[in-house]
CHARMM internal coordinates of N, CA and C (Angstrom, degrees):
IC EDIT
DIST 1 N 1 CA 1.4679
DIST 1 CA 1 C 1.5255
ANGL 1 N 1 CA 1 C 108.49
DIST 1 C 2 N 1.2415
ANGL 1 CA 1 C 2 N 123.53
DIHE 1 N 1 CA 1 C 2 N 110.63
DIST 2 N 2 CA 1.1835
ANGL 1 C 2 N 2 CA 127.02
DIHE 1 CA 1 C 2 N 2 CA 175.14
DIST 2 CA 2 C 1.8148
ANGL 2 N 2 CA 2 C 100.01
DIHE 1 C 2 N 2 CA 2 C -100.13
DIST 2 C 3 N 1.6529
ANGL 2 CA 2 C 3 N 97.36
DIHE 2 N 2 CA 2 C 3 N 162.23
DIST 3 N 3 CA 1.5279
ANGL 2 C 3 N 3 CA 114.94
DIHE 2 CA 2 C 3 N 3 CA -169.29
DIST 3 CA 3 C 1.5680
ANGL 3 N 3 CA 3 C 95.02
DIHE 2 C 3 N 3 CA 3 C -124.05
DIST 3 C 4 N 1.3077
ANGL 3 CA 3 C 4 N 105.98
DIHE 3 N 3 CA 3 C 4 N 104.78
DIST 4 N 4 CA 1.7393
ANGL 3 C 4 N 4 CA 113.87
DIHE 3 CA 3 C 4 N 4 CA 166.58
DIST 4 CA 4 C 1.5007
ANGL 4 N 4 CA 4 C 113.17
DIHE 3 C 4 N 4 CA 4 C -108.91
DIST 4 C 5 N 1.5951
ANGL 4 CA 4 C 5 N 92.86
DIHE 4 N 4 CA 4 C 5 N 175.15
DIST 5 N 5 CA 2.0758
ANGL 4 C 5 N 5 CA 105.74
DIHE 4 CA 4 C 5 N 5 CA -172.36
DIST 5 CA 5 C 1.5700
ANGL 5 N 5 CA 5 C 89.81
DIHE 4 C 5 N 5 CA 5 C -103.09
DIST 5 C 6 N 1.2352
ANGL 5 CA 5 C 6 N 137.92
DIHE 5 N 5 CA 5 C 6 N -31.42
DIST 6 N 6 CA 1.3922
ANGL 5 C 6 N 6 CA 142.14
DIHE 5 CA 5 C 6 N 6 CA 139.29
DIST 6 CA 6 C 1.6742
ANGL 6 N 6 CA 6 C 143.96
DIHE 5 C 6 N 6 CA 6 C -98.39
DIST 6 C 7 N 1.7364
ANGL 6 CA 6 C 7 N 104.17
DIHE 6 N 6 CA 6 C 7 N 150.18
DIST 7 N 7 CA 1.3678
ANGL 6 C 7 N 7 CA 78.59
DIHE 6 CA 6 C 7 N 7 CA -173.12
DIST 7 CA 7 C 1.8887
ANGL 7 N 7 CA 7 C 93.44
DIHE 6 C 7 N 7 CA 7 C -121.79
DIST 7 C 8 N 0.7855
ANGL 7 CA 7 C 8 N 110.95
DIHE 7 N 7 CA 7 C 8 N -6.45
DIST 8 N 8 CA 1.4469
ANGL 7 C 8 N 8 CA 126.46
DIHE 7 CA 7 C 8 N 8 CA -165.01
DIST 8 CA 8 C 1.5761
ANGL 8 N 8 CA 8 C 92.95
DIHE 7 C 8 N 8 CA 8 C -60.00
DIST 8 C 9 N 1.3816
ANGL 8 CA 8 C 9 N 130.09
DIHE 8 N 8 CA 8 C 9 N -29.75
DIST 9 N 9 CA 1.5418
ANGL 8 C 9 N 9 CA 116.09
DIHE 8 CA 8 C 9 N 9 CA -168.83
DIST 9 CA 9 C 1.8797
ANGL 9 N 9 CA 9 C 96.80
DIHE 8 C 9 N 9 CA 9 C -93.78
DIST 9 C 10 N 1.3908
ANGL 9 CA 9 C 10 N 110.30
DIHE 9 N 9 CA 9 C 10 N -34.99
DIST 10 N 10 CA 1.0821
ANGL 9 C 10 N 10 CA 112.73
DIHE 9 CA 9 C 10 N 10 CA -179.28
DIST 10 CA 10 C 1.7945
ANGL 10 N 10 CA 10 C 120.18
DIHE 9 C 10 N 10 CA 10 C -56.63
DIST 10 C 11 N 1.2996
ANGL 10 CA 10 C 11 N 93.79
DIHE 10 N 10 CA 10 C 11 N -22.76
DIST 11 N 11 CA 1.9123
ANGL 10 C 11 N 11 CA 102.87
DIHE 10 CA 10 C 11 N 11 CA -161.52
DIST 11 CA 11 C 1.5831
ANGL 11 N 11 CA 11 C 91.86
DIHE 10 C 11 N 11 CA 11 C -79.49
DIST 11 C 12 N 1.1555
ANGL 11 CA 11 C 12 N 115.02
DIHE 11 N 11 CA 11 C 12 N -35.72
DIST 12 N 12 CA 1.3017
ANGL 11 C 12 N 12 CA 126.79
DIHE 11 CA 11 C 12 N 12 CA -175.73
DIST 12 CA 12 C 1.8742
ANGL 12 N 12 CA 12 C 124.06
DIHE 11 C 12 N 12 CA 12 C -57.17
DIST 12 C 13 N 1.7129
ANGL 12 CA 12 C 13 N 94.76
DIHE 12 N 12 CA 12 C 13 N -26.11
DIST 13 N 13 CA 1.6918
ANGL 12 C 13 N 13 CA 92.53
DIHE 12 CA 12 C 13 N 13 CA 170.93
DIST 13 CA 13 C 1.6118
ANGL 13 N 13 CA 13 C 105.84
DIHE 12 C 13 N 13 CA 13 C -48.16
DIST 13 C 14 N 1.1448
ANGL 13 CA 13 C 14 N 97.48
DIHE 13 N 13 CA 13 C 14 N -66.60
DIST 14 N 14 CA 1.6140
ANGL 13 C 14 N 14 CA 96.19
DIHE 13 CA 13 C 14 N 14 CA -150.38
DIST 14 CA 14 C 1.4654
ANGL 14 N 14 CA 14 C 95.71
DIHE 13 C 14 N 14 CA 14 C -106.49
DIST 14 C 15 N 1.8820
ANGL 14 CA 14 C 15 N 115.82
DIHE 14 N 14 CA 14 C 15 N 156.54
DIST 15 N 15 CA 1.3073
ANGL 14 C 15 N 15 CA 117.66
DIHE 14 CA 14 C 15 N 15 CA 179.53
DIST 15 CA 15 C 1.7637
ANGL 15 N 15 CA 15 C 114.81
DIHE 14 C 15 N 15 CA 15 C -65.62
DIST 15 C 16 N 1.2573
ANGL 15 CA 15 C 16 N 107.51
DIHE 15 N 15 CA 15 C 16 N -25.75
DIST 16 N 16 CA 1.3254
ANGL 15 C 16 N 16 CA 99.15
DIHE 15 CA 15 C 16 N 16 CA -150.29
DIST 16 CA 16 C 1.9852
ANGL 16 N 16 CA 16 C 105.02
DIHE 15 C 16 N 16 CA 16 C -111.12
DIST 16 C 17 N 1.1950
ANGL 16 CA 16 C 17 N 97.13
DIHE 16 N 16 CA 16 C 17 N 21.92
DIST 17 N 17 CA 1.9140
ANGL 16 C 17 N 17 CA 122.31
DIHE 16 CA 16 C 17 N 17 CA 161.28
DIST 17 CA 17 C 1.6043
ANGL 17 N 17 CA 17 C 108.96
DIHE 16 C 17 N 17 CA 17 C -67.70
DIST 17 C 18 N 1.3704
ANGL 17 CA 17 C 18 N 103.50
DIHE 17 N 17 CA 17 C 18 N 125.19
DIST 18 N 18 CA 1.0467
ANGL 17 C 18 N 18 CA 103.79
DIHE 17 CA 17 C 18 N 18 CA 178.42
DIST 18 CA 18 C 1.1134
ANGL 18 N 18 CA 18 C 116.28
DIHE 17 C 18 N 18 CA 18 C -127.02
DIST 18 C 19 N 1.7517
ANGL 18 CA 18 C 19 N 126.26
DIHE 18 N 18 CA 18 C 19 N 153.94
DIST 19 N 19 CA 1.8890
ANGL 18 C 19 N 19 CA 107.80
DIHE 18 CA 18 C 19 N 19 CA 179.57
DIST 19 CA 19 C 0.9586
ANGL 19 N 19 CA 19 C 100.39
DIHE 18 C 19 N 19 CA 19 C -97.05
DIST 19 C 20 N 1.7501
ANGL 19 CA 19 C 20 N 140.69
DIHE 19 N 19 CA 19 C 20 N 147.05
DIST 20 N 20 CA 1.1594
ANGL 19 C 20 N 20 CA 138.79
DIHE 19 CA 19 C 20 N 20 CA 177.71
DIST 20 CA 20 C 1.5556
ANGL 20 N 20 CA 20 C 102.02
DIHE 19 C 20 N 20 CA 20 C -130.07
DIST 20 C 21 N 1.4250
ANGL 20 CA 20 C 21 N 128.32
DIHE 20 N 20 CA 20 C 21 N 174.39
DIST 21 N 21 CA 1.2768
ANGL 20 C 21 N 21 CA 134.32
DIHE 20 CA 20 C 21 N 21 CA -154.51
DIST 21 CA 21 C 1.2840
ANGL 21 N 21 CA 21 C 83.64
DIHE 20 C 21 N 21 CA 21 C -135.89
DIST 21 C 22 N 1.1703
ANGL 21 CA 21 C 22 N 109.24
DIHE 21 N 21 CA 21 C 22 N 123.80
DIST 22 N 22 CA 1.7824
ANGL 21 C 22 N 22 CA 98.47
DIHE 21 CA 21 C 22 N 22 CA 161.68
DIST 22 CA 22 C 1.8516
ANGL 22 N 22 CA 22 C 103.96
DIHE 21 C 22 N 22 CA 22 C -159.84
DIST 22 C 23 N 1.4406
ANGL 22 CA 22 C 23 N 122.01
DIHE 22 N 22 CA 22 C 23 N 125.03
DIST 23 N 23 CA 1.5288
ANGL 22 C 23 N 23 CA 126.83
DIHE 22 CA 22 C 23 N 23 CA -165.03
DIST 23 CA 23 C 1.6435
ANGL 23 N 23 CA 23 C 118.27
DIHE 22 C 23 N 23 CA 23 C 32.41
DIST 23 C 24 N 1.4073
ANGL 23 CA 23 C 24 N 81.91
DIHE 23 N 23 CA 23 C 24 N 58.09
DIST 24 N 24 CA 1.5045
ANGL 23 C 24 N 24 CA 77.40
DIHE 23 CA 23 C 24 N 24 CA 175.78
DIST 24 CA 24 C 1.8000
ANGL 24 N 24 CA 24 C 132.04
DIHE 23 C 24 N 24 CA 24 C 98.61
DIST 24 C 25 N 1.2510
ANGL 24 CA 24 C 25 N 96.60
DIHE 24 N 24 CA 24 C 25 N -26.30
DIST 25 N 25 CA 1.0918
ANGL 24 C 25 N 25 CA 126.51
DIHE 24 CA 24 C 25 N 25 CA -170.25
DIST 25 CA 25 C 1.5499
ANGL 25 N 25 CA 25 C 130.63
DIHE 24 C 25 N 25 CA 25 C -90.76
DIST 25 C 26 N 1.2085
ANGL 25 CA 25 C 26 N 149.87
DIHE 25 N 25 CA 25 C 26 N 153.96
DIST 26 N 26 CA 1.4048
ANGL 25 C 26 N 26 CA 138.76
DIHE 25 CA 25 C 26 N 26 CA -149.89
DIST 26 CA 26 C 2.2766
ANGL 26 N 26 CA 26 C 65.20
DIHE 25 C 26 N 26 CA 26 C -146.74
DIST 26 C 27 N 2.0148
ANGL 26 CA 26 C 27 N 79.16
DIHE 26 N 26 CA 26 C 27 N 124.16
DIST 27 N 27 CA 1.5266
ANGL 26 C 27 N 27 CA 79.95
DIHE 26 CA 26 C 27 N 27 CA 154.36
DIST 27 CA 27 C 1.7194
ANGL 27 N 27 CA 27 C 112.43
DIHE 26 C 27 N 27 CA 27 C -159.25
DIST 27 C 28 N 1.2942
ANGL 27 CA 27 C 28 N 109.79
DIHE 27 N 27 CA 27 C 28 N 166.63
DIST 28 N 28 CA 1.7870
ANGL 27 C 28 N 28 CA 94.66
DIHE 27 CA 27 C 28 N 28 CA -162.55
DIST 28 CA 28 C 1.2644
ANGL 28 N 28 CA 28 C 87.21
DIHE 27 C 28 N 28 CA 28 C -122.45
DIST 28 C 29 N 1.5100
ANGL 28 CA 28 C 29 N 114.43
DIHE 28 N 28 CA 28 C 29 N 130.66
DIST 29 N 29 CA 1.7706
ANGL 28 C 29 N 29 CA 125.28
DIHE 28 CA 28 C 29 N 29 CA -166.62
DIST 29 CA 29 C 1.7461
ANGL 29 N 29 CA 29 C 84.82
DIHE 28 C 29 N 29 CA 29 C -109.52
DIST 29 C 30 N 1.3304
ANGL 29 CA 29 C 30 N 97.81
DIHE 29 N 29 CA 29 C 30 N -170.50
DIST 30 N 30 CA 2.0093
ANGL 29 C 30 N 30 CA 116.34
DIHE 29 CA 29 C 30 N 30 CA 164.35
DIST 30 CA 30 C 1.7990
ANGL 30 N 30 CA 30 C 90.15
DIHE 29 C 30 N 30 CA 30 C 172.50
DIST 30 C 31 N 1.2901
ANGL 30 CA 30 C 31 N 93.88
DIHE 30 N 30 CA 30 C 31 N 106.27
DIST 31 N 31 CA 1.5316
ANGL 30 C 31 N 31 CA 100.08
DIHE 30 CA 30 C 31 N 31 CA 157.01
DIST 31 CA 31 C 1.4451
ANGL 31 N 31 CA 31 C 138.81
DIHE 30 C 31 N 31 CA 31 C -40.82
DIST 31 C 32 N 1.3047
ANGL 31 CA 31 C 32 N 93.99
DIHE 31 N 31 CA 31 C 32 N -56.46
DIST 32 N 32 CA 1.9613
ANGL 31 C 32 N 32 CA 124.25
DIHE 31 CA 31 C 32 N 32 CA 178.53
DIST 32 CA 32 C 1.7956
ANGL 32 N 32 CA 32 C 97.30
DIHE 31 C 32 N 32 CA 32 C -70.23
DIST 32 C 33 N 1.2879
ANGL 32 CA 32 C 33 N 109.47
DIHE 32 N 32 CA 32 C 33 N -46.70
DIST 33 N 33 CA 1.7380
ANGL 32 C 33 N 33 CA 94.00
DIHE 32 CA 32 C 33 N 33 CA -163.22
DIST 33 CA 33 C 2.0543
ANGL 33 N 33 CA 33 C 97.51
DIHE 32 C 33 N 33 CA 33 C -101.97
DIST 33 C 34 N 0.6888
ANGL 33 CA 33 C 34 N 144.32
DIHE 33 N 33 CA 33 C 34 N -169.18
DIST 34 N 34 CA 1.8735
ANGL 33 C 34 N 34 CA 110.91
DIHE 33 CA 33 C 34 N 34 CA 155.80
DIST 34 CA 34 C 1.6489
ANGL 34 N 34 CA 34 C 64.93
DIHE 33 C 34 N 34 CA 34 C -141.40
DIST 34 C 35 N 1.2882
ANGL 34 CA 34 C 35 N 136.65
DIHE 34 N 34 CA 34 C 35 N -53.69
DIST 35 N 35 CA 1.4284
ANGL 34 C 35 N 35 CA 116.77
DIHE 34 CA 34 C 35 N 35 CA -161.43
DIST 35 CA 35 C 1.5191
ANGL 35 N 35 CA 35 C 115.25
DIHE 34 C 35 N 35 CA 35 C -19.77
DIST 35 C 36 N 1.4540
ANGL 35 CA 35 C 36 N 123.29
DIHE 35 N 35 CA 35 C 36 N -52.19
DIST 36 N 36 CA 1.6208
ANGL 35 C 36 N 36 CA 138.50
DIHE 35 CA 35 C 36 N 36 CA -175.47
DIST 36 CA 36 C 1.5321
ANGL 36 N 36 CA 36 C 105.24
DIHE 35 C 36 N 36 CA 36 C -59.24
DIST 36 C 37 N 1.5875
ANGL 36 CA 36 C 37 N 102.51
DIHE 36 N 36 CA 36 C 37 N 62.25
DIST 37 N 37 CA 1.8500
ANGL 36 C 37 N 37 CA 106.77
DIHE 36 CA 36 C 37 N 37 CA 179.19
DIST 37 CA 37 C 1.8642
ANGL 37 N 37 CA 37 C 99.66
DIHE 36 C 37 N 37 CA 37 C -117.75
DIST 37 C 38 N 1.3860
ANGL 37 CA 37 C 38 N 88.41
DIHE 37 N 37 CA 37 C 38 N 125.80
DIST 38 N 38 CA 1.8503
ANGL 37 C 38 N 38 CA 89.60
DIHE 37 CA 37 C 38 N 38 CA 163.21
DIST 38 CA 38 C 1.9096
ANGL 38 N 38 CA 38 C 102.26
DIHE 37 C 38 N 38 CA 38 C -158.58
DIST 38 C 39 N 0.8726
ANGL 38 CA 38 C 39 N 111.69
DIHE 38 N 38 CA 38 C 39 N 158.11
DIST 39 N 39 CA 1.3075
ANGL 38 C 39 N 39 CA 147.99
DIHE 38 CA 38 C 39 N 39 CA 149.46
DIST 39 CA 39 C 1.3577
ANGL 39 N 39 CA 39 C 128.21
DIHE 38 C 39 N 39 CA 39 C -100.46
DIST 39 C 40 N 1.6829
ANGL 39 CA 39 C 40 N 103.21
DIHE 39 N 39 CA 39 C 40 N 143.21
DIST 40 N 40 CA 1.4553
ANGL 39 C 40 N 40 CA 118.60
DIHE 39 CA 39 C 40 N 40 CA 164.64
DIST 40 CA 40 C 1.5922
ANGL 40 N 40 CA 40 C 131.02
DIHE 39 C 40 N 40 CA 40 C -147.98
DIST 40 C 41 N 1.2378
ANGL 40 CA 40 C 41 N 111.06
DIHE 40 N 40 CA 40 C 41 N 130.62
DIST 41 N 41 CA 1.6439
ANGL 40 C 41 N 41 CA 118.42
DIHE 40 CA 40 C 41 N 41 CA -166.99
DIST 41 CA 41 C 1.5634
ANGL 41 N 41 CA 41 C 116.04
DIHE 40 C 41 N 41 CA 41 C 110.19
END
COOR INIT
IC SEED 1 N 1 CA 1 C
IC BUILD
């Protein structure tokens, strides 16, 4: 789990990144890859 100031370039590696909302929080999941994990805020 990495912690970025953006996630919008990150979501962009892979197709299947997604941004999710969760407490507050901005976080980018991927089912298929799980490595592609970050958070922000």
């Amino acid at each position: 789990m990495k912690v970025r100031n953006s996630l919008k370039s990150l979501r962009k590696r892979h197709r299947d990144n997604r941004i999710v909302r969760r407490k507050g929080r901005l976080y980018v999941i991927n089912k298929t890859n799980p490595r592609f994990k970050a958070r922000q805020g």
